[in-house]
N, C-alpha and C positions, 0 to 999 in steps of 0.2 A: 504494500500500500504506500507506492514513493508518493511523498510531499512533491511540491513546486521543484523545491532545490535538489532534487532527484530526475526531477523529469524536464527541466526546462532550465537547465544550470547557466548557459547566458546563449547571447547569437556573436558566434566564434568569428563568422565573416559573414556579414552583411551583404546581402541580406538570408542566408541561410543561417536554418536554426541548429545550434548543436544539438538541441533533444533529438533531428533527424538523424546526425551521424552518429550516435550514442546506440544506434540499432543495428549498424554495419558491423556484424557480430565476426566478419571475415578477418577482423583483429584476432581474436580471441587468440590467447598466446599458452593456453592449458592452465592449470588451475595454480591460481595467486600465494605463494607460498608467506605464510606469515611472518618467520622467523626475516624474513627480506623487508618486510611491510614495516615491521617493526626495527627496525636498525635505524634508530635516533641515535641523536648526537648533535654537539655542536654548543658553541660559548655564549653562557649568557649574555646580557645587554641589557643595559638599563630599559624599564618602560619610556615609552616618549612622547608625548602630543600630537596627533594627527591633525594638521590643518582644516581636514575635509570631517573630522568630528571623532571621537571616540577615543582609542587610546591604541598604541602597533607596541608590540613589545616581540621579542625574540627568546625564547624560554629554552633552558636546560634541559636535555635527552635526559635518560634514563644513564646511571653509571656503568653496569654492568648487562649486557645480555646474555641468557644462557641458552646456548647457542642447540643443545641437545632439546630440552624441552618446549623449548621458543615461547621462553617466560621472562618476565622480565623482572628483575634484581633494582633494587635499588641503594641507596647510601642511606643511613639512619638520619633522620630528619630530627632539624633544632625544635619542631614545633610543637607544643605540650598535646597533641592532639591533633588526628586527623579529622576534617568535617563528615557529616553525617551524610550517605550518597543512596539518592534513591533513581531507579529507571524505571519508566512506565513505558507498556506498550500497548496501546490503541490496536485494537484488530476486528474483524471482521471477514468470518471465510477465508482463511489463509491455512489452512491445515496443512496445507502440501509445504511450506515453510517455516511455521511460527514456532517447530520442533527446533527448528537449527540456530532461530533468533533465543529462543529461552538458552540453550545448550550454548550460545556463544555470552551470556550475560552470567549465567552459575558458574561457569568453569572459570571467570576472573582472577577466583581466590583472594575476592574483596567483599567483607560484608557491605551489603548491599540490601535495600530494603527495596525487593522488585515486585512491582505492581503492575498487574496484564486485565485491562478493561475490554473486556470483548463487549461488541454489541449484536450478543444472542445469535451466533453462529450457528447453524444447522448442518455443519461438516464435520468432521472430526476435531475439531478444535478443542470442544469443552474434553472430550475421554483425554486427549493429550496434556490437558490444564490440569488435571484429576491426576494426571499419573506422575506430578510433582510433587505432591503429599504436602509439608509445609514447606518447603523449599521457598516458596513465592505466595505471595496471596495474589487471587480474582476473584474479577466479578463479570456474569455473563447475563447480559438484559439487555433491551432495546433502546436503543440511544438516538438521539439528532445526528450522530455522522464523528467522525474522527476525532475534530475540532473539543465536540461536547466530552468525547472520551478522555481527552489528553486534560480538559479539565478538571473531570471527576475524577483523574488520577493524581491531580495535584490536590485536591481536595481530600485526598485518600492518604498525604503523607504528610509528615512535620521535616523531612529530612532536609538540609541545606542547602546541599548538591544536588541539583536534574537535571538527569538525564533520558532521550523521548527517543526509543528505538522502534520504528516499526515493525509491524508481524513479518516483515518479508526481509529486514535487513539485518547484521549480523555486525559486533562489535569484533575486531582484535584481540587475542592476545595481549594481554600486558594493560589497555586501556585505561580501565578503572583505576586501576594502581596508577598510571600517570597522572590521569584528570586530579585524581584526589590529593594526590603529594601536590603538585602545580597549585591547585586551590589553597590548599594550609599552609605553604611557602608564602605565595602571593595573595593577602587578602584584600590590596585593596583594586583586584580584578573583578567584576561582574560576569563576565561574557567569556570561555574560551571554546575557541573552534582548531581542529586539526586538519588534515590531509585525509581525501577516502579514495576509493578504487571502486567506480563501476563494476560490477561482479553480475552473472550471467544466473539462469535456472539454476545451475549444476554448481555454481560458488565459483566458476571460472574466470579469470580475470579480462574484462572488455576493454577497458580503458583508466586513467589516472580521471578520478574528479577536478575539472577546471579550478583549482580554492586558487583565492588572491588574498595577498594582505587587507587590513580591514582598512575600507577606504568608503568613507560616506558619498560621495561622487561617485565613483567607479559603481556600490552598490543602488544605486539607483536606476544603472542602465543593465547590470544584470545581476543575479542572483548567484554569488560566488562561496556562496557556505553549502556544505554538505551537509543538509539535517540532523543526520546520526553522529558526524563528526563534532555536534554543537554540545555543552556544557552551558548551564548557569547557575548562580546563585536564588536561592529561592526570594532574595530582597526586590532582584530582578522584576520579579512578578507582579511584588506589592508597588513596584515603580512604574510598570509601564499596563501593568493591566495583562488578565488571564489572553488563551487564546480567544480570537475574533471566531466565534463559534457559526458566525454567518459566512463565511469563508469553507471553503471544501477543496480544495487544492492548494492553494497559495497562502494556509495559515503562517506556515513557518518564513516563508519572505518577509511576510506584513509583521509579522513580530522583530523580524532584523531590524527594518525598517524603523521602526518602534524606540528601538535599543539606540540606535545611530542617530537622531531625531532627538533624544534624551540628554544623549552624549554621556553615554555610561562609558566604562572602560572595559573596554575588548584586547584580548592575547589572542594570537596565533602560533600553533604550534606548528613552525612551518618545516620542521625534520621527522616528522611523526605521519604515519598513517593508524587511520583510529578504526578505521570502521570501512565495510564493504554496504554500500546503496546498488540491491538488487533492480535490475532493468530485465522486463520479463511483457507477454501479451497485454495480459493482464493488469499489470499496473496500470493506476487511472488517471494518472498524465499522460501517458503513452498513449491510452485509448481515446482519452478524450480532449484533444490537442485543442479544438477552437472551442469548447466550453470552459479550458483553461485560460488561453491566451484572454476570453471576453472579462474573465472575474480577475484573472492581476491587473488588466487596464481600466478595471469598474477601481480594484485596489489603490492601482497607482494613483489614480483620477483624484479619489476622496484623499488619501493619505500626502501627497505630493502637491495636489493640485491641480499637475498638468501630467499627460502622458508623454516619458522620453520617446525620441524618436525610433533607438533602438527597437521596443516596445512595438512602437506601431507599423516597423519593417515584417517582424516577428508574426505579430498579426497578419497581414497582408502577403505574406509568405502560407500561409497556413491557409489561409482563405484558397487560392489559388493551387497549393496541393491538393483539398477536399473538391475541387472540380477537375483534378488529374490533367493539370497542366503539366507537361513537362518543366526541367526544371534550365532553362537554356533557351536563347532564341532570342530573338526580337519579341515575339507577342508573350514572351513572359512577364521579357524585362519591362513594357506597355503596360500590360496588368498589375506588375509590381507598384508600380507608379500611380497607377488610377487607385487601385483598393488602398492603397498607405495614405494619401491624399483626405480618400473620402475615412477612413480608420480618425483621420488627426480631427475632420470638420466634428467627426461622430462625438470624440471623447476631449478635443482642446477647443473647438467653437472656431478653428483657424488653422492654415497649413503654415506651420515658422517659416522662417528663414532657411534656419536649421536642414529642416527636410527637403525643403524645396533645391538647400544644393546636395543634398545626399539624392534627390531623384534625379538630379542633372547630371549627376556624375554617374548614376545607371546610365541613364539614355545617351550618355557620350563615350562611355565604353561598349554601349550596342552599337553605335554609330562609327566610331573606331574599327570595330574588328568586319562592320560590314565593310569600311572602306579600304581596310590592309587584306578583306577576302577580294575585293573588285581589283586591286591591284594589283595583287598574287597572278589573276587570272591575265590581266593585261599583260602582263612582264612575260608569264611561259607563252602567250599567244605569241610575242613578238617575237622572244627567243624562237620561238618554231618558223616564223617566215622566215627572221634572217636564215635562219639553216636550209630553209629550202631556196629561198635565193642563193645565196651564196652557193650550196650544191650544183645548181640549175646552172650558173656564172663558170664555174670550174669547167661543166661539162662541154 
């Protein structure tokens, strides 16, 4: 059940969307080995002030990795006390997975207070829930959607530390233990996010999740956190407010947003991979691409104001796949232009500037390659008379 930041991670080249290539599963390079995944490192750095809002800081690996169990060792810490760490996962019919997302959060070897809010599964979900004994506490009932679940799981704990795994995704080796030292090291952090890996049905590795340093500008035109890869402080919540439970894909963006807006303080742990965000049919970003794209630009709209242009490429790209437009041509790059246009009138009341030279600069790289294709053709046509005159001349 990928969030936004799973299924629509930013648009890599404009105007194509990464969620597209995230599916080109012809990567798959055999299954992601974690002891690799995990092989942090690297010197701290003091925290620093982000111009564009929030807080960048460069955080301490792990001391030791052991290399046999592909666990991770740490140095005894100054601090009288680790914080209290809980994970919730929101599910719903995910039986065929949410075995391997439980099994990747018990096997930590970090207490952990883990809370699974199913909403009244009809698959094998609850016998799997059941065959955990106390291990974890749930609860399996009819709920509003994801959104209402991740709430009543935050209502379900007192713990400091949260963390929000989906039924379908799967933390690291070592994780926990990081998150949790990082947090009772640095308290005056809010927010830390890591490194993830797109990972396939089989736990195969697709591709490296796009993460960038935390950057309130850059976050606006895409969504560069990996959901599973996110940590917070439960103060967090009392700051910027539970999830927007009228939201159904794009909770987790709109909460970044939230955060950065606030100007809380965000870490990245940018030597660490934390967590695999499963890409599958079935995920409902995947499947429901322009139901997505209409509710982050409803999001961006209310939360921002206006909608980035990135945003409304995005859209407009989407639009014209769902009519099986090839993705090339002249009447693409037309289409691209007309729907992005009418996308900006629909959700900004205006086409910027902005867009208006990002659409000029399609329509002149359409016009460009039609005129380097009409030239190509000119140049071998001449090449071939000269050769038959001149032949013709010899003879």
């Amino acid at each position: 059940m990928p969030t936004i930041a799973a299924g629509l991670p930013e648009l890599r080249h404009l105007p194509i969307l990464a969620q597209d290539t995230m599916l080109r599963n012809d990567r798959r390079a055999g299954n992601f080995r974690h002891s690799a995944a995990l092989a942090c490192g690297g010197p701290m750095s003091r925290p620093r002030k982000n111009p564009a809002g929030g807080i960048l800081a460069k955080v301490p690996g792990p001391s030791v990795i052991d290399g046999e169990s592909h666990q991770l060792s740490y140095a005894v810490m100054t601090a009288p006390s680790l914080p209290r760490l809980c994970v919730i996962t929101p599910s719903f019919r995910q039986g065929r997975f949410i075995k391997r997302t439980i099994d990747s959060v018990l096997s930590q070897g970090v207490a952990c207070d883990y809370v699974v809010v199913d909403g009244g599964s009809d698959d094998e979900t609850v016998d799997i829930l059941k065959s955990y004994g106390e291990r974890l506490r749930w609860v399996s009932e009819a709920d509003r959607g994801q959104s209402d679940a991740i709430n009543k799981g935050l209502r379900m704990t007192d713990a400091e530390i949260i963390g929000w795994l989906n039924s379908d995704d799967v933390y690291f080796p070592g994780t926990l233990a990081r998150v949790q030292q990082f947090f009772a090291a640095h308290p005056e952090f809010d927010m830390v996010y890591g490194r993830a890996h797109h990972i396939d049905e089989d736990d195969r590795w697709i591709e490296d999740y796009p993460t960038e340093p935390w950057d309130f500008d850059r976050l606006r035109k895409t969504c560069y956190l990996s959901q599973p890869a996110v940590f917070f402080r439960r103060r967090l919540i009392d700051r910027v407010g539970p999830i927007d439970e009228t939201l159904h894909y794009c909770m987790d963006y709109d909460l970044w947003l939230r955060v950065a807006q606030a100007g809380l303080a965000v870490a990245y742990l940018d030597d660490c991979v934390l967590a695999g965000s499963r890409l599958h049919a079935a995920a409902k970003t995947l499947a429901a691409r322009l139901p997505v794209h209409r509710e982050i630009n409803d999001m961006l709209k209310r939360r921002l104001g206006s909608v980035p242009d990135a945003w409304l490429s995005g859209y407009a790209h989407v639009v014209l796949r769902r009519h099986g437009w090839p993705e090339h041509g002249w009447r693409f790059r037309t289409g691209l232009c007309v729907h992005a246009s009418l996308a900006s009138l629909r959700w900004n009341r205006s086409v910027r500037p902005s867009l208006l030279r990002m659409i000029a600069a399609w329509l002149f790289a359409g016009v460009k390659k039609r005129v380097a294709a009409a030239l190509r053709r000119q140049f071998y046509a001449a090449r071939a008379w000269a050769r038959h005159f001149i032949n013709g001349w010899m003879r």
